[in-house]
gemmi code that builds the backbone of each chain (N, CA, C; Angstrom):
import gemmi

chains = {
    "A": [
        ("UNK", (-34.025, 61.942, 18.998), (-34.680, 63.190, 18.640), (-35.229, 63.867, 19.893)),
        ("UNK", (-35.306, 65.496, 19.639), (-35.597, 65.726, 21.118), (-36.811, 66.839, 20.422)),
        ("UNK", (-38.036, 67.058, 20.679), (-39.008, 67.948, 20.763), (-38.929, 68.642, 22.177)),
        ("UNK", (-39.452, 69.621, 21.748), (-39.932, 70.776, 22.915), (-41.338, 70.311, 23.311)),
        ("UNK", (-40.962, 70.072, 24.935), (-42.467, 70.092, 25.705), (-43.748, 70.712, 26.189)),
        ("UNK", (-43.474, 71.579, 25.087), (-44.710, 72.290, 25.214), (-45.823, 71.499, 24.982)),
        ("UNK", (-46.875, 71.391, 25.325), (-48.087, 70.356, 25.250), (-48.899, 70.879, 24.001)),
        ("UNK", (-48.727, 71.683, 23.169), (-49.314, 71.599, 21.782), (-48.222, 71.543, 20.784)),
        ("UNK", (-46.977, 71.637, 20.814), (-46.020, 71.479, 20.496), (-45.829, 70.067, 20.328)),
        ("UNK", (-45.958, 69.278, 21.499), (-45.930, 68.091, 21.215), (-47.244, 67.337, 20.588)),
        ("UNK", (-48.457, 67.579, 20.786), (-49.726, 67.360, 20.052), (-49.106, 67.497, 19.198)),
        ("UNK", (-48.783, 68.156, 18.775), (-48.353, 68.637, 16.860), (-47.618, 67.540, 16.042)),
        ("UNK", (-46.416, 67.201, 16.663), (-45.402, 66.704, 16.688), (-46.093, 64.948, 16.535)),
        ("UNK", (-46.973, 64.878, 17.629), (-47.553, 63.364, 17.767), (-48.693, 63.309, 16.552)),
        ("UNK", (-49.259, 64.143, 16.213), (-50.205, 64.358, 14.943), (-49.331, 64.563, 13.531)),
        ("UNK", (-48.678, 64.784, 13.416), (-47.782, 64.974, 12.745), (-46.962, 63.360, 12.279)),
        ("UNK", (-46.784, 62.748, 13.224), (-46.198, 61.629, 13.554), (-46.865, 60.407, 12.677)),
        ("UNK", (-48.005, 60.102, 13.293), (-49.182, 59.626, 12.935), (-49.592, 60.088, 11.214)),
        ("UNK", (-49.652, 61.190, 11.017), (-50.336, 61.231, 9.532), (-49.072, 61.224, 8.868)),
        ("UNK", (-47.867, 61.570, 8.982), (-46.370, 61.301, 7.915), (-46.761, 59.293, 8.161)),
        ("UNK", (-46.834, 59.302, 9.224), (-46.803, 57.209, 9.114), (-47.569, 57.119, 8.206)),
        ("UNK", (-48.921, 57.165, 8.433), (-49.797, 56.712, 7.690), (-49.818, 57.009, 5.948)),
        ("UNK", (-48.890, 57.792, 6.076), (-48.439, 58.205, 4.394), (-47.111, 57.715, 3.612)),
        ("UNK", (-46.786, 56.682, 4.750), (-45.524, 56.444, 3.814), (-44.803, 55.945, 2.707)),
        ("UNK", (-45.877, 56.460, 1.563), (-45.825, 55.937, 0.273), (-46.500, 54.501, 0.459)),
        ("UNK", (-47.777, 54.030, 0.880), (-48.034, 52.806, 0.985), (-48.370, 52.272, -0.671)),
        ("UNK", (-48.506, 53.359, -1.435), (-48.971, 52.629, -2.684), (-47.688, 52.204, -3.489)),
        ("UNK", (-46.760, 53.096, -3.180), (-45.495, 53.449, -3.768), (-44.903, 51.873, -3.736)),
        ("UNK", (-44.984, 51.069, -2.084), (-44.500, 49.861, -1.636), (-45.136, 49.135, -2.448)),
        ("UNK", (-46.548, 49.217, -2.483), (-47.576, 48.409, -3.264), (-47.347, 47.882, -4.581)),
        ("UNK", (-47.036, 49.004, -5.450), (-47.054, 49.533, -6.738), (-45.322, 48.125, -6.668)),
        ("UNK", (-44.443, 48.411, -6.040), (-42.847, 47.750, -5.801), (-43.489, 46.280, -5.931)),
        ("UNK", (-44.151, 46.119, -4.826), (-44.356, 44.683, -4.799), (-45.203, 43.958, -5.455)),
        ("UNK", (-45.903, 44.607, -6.313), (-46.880, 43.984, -7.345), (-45.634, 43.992, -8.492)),
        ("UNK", (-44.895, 45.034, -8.847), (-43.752, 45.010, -9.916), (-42.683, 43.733, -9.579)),
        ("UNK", (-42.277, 43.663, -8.315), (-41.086, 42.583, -8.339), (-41.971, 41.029, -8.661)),
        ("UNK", (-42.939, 40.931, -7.751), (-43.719, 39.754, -8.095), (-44.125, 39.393, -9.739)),
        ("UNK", (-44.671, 40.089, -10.377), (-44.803, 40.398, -11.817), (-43.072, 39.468, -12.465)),
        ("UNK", (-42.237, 40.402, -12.616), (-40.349, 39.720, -12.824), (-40.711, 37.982, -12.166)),
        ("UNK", (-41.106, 38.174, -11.081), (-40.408, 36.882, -10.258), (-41.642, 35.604, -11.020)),
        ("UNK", (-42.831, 35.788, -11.363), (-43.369, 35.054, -11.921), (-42.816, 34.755, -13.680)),
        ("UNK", (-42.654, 35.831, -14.413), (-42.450, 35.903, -15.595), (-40.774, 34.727, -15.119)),
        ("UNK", (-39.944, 35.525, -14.320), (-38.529, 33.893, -14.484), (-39.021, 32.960, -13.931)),
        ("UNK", (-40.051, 32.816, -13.022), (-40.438, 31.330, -13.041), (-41.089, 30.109, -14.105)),
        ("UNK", (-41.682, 31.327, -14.833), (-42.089, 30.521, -16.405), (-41.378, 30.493, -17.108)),
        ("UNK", (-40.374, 30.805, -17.484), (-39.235, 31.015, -18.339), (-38.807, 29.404, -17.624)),
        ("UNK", (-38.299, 29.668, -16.379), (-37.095, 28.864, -16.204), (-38.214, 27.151, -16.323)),
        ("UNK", (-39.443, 27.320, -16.058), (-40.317, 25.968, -16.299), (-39.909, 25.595, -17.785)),
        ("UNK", (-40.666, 26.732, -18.935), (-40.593, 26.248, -20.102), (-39.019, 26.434, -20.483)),
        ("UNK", (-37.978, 26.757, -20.081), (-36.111, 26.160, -20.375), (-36.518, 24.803, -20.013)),
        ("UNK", (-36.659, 23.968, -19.101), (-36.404, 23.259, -18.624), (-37.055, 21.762, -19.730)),
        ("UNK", (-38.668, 22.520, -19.707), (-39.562, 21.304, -20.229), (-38.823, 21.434, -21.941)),
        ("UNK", (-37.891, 22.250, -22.375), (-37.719, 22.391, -23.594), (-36.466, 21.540, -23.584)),
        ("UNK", (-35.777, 21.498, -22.314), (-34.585, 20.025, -22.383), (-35.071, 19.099, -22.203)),
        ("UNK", (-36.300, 18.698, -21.853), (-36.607, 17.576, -21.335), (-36.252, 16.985, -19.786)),
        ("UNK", (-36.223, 18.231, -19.071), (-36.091, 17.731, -17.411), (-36.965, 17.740, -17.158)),
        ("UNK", (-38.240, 18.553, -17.499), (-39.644, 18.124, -16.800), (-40.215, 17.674, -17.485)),
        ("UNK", (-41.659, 16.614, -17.381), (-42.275, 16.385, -18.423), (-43.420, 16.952, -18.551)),
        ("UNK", (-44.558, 16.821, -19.131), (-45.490, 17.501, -19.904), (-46.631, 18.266, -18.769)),
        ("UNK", (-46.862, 16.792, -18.260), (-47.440, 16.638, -16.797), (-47.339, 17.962, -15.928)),
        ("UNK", (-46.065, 17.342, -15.484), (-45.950, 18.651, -13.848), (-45.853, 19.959, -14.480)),
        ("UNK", (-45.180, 20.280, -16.030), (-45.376, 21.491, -16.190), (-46.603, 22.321, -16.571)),
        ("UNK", (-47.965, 21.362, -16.758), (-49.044, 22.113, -16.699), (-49.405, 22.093, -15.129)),
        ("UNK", (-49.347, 21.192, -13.962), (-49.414, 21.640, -13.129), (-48.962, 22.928, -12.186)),
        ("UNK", (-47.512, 22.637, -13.019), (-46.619, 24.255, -12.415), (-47.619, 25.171, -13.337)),
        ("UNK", (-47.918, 25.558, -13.933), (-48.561, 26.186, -14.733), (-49.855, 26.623, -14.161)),
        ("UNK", (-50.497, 25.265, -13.649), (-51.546, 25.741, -13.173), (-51.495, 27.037, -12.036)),
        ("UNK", (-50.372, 26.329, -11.088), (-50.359, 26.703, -9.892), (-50.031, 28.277, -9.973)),
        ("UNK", (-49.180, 28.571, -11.023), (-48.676, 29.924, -11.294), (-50.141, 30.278, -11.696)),
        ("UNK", (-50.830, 30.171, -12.376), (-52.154, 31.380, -13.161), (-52.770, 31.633, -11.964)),
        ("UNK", (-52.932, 31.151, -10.826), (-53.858, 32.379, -9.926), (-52.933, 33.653, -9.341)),
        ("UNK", (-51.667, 33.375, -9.121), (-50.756, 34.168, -8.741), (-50.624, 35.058, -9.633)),
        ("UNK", (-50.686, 34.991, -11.080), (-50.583, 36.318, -12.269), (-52.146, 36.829, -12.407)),
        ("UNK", (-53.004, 35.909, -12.160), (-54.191, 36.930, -11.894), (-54.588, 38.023, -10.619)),
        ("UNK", (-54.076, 37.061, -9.842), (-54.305, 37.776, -8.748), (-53.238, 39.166, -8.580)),
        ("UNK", (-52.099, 38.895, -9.246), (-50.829, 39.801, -9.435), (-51.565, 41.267, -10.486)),
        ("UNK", (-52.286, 41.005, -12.049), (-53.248, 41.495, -12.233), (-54.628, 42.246, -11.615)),
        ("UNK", (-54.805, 41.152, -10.657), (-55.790, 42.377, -10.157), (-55.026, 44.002, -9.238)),
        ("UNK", (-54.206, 43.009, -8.033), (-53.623, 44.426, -7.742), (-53.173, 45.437, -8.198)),
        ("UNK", (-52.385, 45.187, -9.180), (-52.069, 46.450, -10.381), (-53.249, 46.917, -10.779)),
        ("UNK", (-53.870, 46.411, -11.266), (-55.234, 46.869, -11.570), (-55.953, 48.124, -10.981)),
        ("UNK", (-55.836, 47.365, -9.952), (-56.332, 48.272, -8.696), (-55.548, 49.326, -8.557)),
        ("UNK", (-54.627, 49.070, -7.883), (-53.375, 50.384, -7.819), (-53.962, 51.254, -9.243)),
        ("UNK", (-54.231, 50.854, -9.784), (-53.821, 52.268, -11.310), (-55.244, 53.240, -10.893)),
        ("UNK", (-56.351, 52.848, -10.317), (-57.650, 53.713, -9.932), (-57.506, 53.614, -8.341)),
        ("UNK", (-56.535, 53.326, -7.575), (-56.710, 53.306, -5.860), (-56.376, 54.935, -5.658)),
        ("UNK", (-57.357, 55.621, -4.906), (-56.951, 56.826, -4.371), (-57.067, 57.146, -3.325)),
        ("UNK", (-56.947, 55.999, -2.535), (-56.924, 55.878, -1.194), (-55.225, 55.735, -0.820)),
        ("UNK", (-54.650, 56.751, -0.610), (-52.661, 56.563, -0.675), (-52.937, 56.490, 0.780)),
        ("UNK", (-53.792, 56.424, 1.537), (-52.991, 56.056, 2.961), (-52.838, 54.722, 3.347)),
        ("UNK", (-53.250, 53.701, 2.611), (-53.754, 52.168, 2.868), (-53.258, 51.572, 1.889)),
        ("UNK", (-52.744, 50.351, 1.638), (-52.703, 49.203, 0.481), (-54.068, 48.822, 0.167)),
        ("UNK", (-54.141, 48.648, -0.593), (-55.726, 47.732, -1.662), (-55.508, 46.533, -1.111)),
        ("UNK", (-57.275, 46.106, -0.732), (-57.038, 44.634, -0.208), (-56.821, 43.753, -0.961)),
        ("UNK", (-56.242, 43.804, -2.589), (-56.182, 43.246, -2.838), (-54.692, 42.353, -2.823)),
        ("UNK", (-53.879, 43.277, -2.209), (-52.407, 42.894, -1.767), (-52.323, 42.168, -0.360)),
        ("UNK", (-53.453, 41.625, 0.264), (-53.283, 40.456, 0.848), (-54.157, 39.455, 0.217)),
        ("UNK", (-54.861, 39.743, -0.953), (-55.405, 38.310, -1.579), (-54.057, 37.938, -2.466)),
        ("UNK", (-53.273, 38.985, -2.889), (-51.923, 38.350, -3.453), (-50.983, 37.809, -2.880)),
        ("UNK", (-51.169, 37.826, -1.418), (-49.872, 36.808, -0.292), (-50.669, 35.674, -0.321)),
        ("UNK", (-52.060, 35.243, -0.192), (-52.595, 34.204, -0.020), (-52.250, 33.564, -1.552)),
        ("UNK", (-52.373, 34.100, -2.925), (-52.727, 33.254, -3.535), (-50.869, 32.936, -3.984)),
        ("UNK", (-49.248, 33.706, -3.533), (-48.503, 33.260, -3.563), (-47.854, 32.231, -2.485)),
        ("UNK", (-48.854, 32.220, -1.449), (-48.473, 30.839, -0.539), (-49.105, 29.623, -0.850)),
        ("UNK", (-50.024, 29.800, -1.725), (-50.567, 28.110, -1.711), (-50.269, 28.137, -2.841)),
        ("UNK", (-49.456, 29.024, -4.055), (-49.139, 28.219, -5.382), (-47.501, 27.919, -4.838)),
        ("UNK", (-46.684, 28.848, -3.912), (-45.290, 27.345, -3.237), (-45.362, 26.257, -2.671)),
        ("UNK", (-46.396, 26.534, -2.244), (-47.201, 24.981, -1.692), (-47.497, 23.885, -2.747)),
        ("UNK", (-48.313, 24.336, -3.302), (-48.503, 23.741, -4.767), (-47.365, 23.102, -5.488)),
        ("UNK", (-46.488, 24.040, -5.680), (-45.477, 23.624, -6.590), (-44.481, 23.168, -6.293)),
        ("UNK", (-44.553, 23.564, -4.677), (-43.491, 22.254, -4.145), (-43.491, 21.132, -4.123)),
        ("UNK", (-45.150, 20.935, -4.020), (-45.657, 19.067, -4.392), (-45.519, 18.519, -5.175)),
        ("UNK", (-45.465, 19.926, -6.301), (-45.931, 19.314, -7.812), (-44.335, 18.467, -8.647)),
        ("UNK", (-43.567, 19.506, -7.703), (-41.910, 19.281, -8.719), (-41.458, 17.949, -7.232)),
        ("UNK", (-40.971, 16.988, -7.487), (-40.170, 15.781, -6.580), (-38.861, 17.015, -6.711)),
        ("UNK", (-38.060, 16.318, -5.820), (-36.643, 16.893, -4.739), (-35.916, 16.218, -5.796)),
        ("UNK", (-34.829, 17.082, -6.944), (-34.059, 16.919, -7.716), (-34.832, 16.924, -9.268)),
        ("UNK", (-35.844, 17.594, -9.312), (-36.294, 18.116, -10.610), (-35.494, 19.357, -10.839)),
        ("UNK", (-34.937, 19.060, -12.318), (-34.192, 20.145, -12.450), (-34.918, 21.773, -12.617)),
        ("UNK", (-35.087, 22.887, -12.568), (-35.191, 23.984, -12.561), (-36.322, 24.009, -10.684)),
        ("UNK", (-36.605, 22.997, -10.151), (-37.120, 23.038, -8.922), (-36.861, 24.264, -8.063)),
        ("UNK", (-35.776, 24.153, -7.829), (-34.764, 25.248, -6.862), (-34.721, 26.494, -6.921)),
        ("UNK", (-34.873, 26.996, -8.282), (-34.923, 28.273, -9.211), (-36.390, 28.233, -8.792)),
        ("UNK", (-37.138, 27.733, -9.206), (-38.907, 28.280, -9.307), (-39.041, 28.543, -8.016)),
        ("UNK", (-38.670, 27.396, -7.188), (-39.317, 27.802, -5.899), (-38.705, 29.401, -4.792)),
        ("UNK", (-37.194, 29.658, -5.724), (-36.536, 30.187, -4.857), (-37.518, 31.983, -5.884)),
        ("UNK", (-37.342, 32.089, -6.916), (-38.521, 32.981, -7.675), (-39.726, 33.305, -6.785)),
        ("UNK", (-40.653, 32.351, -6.548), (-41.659, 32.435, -5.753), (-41.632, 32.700, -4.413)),
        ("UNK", (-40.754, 32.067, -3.989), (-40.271, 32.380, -1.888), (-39.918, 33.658, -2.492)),
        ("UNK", (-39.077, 34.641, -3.142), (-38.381, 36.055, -3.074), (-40.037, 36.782, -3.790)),
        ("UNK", (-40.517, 36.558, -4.213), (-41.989, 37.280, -4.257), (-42.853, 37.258, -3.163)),
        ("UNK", (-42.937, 36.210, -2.368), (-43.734, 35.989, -1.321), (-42.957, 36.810, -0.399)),
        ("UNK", (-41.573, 36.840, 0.015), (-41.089, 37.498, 1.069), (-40.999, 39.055, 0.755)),
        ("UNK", (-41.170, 39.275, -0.875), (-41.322, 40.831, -0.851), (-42.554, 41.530, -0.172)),
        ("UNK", (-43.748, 40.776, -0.836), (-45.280, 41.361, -0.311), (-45.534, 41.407, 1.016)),
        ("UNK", (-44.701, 40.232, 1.508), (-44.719, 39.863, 3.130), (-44.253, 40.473, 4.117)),
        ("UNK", (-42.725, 41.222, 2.613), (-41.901, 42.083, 4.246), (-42.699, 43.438, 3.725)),
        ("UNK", (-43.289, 43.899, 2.811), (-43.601, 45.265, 2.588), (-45.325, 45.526, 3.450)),
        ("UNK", (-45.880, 44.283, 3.171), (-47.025, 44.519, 4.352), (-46.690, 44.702, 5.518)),
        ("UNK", (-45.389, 43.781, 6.372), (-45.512, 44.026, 7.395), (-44.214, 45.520, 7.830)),
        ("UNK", (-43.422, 45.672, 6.518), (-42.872, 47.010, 6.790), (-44.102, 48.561, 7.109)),
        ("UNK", (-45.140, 48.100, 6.653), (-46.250, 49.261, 6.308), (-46.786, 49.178, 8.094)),
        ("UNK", (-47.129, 47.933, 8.142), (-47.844, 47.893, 9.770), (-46.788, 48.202, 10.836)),
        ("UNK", (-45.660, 47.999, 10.685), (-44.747, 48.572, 11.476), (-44.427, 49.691, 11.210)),
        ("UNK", (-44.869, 50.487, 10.403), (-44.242, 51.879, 10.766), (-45.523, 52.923, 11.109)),
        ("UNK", (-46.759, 52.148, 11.010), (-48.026, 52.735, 11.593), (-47.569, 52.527, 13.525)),
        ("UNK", (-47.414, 50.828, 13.822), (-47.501, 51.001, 15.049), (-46.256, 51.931, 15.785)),
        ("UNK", (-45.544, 51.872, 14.902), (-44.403, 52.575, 15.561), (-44.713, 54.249, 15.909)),
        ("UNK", (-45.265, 55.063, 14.883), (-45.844, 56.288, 15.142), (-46.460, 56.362, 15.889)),
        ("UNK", (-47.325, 55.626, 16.209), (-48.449, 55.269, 16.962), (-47.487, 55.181, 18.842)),
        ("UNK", (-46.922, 54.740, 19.376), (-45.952, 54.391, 20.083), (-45.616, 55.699, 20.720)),
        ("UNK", (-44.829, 56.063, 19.682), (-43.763, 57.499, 19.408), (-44.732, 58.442, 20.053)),
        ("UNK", (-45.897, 59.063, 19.179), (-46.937, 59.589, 19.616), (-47.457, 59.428, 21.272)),
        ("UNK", (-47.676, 58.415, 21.196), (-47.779, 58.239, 22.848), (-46.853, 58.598, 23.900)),
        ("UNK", (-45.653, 58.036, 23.994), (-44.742, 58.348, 24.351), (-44.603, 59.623, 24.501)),
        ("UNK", (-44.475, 60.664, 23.314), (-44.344, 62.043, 23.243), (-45.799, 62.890, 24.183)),
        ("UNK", (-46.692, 62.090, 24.009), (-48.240, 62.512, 24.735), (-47.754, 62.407, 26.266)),
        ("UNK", (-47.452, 61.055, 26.688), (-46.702, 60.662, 27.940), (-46.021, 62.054, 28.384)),
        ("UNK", (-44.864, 62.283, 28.053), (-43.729, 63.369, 28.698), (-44.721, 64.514, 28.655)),
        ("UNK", (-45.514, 65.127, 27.908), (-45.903, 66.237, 27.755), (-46.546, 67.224, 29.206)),
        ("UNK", (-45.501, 68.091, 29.779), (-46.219, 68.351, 31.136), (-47.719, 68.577, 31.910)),
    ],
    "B": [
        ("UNK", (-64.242, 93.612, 27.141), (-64.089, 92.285, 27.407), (-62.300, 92.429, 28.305)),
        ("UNK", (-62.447, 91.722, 29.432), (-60.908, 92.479, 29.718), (-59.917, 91.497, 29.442)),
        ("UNK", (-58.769, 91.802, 28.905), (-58.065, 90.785, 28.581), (-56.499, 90.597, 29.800)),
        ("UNK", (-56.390, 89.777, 29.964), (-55.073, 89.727, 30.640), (-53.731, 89.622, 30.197)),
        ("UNK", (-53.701, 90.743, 30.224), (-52.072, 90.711, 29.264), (-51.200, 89.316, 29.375)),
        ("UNK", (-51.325, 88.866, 30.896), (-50.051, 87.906, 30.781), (-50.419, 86.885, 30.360)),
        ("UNK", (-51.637, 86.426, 30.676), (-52.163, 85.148, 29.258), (-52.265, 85.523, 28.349)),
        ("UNK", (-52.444, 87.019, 27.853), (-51.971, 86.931, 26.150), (-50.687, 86.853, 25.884)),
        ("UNK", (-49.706, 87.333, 26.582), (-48.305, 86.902, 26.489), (-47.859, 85.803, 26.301)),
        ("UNK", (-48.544, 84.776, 27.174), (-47.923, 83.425, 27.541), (-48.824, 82.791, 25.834)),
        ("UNK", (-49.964, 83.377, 25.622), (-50.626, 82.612, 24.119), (-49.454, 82.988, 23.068)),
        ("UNK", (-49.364, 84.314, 23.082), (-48.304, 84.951, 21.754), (-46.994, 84.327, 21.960)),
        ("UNK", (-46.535, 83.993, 23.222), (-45.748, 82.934, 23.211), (-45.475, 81.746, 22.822)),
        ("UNK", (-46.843, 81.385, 23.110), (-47.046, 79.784, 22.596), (-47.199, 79.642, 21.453)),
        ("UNK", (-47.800, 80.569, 20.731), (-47.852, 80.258, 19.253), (-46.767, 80.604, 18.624)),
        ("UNK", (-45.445, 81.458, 18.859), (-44.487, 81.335, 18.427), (-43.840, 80.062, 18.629)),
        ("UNK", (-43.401, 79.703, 19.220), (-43.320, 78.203, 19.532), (-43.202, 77.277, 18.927)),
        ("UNK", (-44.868, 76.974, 18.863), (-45.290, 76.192, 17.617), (-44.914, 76.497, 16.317)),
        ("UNK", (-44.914, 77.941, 15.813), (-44.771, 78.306, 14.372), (-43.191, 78.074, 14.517)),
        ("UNK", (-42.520, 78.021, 15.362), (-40.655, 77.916, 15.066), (-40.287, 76.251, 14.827)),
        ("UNK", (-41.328, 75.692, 15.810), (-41.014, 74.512, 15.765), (-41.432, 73.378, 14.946)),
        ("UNK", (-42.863, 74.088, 14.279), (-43.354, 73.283, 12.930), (-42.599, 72.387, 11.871)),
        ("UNK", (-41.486, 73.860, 11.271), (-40.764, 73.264, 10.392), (-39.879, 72.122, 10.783)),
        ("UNK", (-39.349, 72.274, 12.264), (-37.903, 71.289, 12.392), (-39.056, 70.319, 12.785)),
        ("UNK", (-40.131, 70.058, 13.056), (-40.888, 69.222, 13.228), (-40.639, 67.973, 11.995)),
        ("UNK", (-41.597, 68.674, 11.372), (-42.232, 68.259, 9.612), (-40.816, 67.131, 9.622)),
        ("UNK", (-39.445, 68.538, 9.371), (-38.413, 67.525, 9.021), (-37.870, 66.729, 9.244)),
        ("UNK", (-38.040, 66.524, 10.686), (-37.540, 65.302, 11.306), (-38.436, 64.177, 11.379)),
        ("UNK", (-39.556, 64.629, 11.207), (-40.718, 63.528, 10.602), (-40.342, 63.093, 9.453)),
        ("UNK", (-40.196, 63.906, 8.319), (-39.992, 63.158, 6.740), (-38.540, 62.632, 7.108)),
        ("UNK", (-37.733, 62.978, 7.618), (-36.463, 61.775, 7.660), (-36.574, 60.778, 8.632)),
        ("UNK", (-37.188, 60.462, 9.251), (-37.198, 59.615, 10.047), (-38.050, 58.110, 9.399)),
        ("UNK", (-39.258, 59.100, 8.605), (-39.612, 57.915, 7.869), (-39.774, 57.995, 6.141)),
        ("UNK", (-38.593, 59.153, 5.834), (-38.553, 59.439, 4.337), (-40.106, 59.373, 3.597)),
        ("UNK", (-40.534, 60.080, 4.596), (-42.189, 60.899, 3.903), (-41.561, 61.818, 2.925)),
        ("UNK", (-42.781, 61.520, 1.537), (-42.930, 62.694, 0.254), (-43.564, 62.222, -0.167)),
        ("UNK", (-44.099, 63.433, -0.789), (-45.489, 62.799, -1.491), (-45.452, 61.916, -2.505)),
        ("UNK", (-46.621, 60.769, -2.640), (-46.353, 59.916, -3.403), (-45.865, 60.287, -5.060)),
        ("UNK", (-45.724, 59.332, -5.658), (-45.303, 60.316, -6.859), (-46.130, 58.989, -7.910)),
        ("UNK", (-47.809, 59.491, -7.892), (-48.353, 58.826, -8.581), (-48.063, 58.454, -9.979)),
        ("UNK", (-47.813, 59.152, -10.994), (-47.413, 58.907, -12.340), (-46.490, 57.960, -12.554)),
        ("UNK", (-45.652, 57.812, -11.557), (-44.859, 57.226, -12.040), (-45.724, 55.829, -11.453)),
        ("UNK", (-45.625, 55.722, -10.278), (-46.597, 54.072, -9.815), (-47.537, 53.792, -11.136)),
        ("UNK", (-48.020, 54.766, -11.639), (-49.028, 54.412, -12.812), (-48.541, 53.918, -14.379)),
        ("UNK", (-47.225, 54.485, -14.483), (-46.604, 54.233, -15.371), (-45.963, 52.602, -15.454)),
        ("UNK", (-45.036, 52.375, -14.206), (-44.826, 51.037, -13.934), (-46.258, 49.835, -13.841)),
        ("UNK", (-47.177, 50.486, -13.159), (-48.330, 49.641, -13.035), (-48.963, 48.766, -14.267)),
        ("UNK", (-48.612, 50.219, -15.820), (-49.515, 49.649, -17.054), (-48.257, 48.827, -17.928)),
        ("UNK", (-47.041, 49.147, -17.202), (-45.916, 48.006, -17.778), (-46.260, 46.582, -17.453)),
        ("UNK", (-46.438, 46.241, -15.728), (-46.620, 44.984, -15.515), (-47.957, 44.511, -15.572)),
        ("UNK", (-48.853, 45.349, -16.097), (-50.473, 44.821, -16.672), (-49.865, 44.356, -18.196)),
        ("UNK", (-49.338, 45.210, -18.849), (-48.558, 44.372, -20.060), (-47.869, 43.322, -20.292)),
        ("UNK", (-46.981, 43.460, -19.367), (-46.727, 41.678, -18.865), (-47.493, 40.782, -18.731)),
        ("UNK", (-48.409, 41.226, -17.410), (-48.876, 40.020, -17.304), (-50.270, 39.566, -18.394)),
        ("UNK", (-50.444, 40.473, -18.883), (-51.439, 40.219, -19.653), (-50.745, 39.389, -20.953)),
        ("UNK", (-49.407, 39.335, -21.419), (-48.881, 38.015, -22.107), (-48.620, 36.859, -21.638)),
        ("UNK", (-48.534, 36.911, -20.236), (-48.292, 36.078, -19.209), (-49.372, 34.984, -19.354)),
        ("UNK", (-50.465, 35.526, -18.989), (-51.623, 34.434, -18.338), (-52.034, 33.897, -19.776)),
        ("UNK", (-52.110, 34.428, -20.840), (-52.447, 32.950, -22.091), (-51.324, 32.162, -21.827)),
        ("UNK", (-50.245, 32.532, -21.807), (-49.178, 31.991, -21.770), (-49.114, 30.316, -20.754)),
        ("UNK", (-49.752, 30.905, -19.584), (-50.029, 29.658, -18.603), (-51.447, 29.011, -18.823)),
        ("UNK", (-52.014, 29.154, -19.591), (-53.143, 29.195, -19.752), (-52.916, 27.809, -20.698)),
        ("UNK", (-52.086, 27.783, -21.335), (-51.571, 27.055, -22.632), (-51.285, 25.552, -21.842)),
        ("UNK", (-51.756, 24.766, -22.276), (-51.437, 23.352, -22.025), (-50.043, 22.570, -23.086)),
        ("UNK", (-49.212, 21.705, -22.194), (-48.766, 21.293, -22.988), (-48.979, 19.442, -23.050)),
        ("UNK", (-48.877, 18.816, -24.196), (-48.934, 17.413, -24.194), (-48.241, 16.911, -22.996)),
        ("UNK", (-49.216, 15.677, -22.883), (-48.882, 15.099, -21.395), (-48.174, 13.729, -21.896)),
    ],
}
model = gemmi.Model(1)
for chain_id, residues in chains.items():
    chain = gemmi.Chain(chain_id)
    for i, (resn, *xyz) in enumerate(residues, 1):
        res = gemmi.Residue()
        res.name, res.seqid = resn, gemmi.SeqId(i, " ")
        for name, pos in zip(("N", "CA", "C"), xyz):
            atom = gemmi.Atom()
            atom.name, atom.element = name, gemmi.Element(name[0])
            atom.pos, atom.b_iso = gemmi.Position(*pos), 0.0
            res.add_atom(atom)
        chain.add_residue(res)
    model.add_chain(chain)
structure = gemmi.Structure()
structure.add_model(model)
structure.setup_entities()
């Protein structure tokens, strides 16, 4: 891309830069990744209770899986929550990093909880890793396109005669 | 107050400038990082779907089964 160097021209351009970043639908991402997580928990209970209904898991680990899932749908709950009264669209709600914390220690959890060759294991955990890597890549898609404006802006400040 | 024509020239200049270059500005800003305005209703609409979910959800885990 090439701007004109005029030195308010480019101010403009670098201000400009900066507030389109800071707007880039962060709730919109938010709103995505509280929705896919939401799906990815609902087939992880599904595929628990298929399983405990053949009799591959027993009673046991599936209230533990169970356990481990209810802070992740509350906490999945609160962010939506939030999102529906957040009117702050330039920022995510903090509550979308209490929802990466509470989907890393329930794979943690439930990796302990299921032994290596429990049947639906593979499925739950692979459910939960694709929720965790959504919130994970959309937080850090959001901080990268702040620092990147941020950069750009400079850069463009830089050349400006 | 006396004014100097050629710095008002070089201003009426400059602000043309800016006003030509605003728009191709803006646009190469919104494509670069597909800026538009959010489109709240709808985030709000999806939002009270997966509060519906999950709100069958959590009795759901909530539920013990025989050990």
């Amino acid at each position: 891309m090439k701007f004109r160097h005029q030195p308010s021209v480019v101010l403009l351009a670098a201000l400009l830069f900066v507030a389109c970043a800071a707007k880039t639908k962060p709730l919109e991402v938010a709103a995505q990744a509280t929705h896919s997580v939401t799906v990815m928990l609902k087939l992880a209970s599904d595929t628990l209770d298929d399983q405990y209904a053949r009799g591959g898991i027993p009673g046991s680990v599936v209230n533990e899986v169970r356990a481990a899932l209810l802070p992740v749908a509350q906490a999945t709950q609160s962010a939506v929550a939030v999102l529906l009264i957040w009117t702050d669209v330039d920022t995510a709600p903090p509550e979308m990093a209490a929802l990466l914390t509470a989907l890393s220690q329930s794979v943690e959890r439930i990796a302990a909880a299921l032994p290596s060759g429990t049947p639906g294991r593979g499925a739950i955990l692979a459910h939960l890793s694709s929720a965790t890597a959504v919130v994970r890549a959309i937080a850090n898609l959001f901080v990268g396109h702040q620092a990147e404006a941020i950069v750009t802006a400079r850069q463009m400040l830089a050349e400006a005669p | 107050m006396k004014i100097d024509a050629q710095a008002l020239g070089q201003y009426l200049d400059l602000i043309t400038r800016i006003a030509a270059a605003a728009p191709a500005v803006i646009a190469q800003v919104q494509e670069l990082f597909g800026a538009h305005p959010t489109d709240i209703p709808a985030i709000q609409a999806q939002a009270r779907a997966d509060l519906a979910a999950l709100a069958a959800l959590i009795p759901h885990l909530q539920e013990r089964v025989p050990e």
